[in-house]
C-alpha positions in Angstrom: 3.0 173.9 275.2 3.6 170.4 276.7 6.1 168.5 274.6 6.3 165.2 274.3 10.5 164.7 275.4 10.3 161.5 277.7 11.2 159.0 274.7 13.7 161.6 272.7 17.6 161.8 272.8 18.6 164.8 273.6 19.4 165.8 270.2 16.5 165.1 269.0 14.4 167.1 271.6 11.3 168.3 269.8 12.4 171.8 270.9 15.8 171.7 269.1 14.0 170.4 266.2 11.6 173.2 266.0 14.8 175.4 266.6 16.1 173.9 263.9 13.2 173.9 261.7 12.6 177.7 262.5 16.3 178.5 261.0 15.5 176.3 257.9 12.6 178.7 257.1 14.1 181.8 258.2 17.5 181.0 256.0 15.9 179.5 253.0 12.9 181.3 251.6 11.3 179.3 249.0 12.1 176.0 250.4 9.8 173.8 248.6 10.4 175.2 245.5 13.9 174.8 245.8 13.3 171.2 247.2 12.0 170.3 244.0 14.3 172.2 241.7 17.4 170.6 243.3 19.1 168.8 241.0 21.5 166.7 242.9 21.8 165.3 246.3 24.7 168.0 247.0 22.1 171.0 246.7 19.4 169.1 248.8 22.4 169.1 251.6 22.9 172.4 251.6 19.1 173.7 251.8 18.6 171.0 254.5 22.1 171.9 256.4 21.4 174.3 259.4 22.6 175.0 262.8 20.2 175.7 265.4 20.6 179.9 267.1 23.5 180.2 270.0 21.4 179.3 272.2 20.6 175.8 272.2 24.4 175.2 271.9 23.5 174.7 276.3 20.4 174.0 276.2 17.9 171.0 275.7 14.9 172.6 276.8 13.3 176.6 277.6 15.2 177.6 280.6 17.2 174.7 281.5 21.4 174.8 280.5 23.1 171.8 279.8 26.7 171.4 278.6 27.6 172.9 275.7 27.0 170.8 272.5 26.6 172.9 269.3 23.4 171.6 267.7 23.1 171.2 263.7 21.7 168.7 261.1 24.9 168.2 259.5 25.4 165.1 261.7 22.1 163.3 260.7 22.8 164.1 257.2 26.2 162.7 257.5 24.9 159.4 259.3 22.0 158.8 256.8 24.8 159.4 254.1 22.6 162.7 252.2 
């Protein structure tokens, strides 16, 4: 799979989104239903809140280490104020 990564900052790397997309699932079954049974912003937080597996805490891409940087959506929720 050739990903598109020229244009991306690092923590957006389509790879650590899937990453982080894959925990969602994996941690929340039921997530639409519970998307549309939340009834605050608070509970929408913490469906959407996950950190990415131990791995990509040094890495960007497959088989490539970088310097460690723990990667979680807990920042992007904070900056767009969810």
């Amino acid at each position: 799979m050739d990903l598109e990564i020229r244009q991306a900052t690092a923590a957006n790397f389509p790879t650590v989104r899937l990453s982080q997309l894959a925990a969602m699932l994996s941690e929340t079954g039921g997530l639409f239903s519970k998307t549309i049974e939340a009834c605050d912003i608070k509970q929408l937080k913490n469906l959407f809140e996950v950190t990415a597996s131990g791995y990509w805490d040094d890495h960007y891409v497959f088989g490539k280490k970088s310097r460690f940087c723990p990667k979680s959506t807990d920042r992007w929720l904070r900056i767009y104020s969810l």
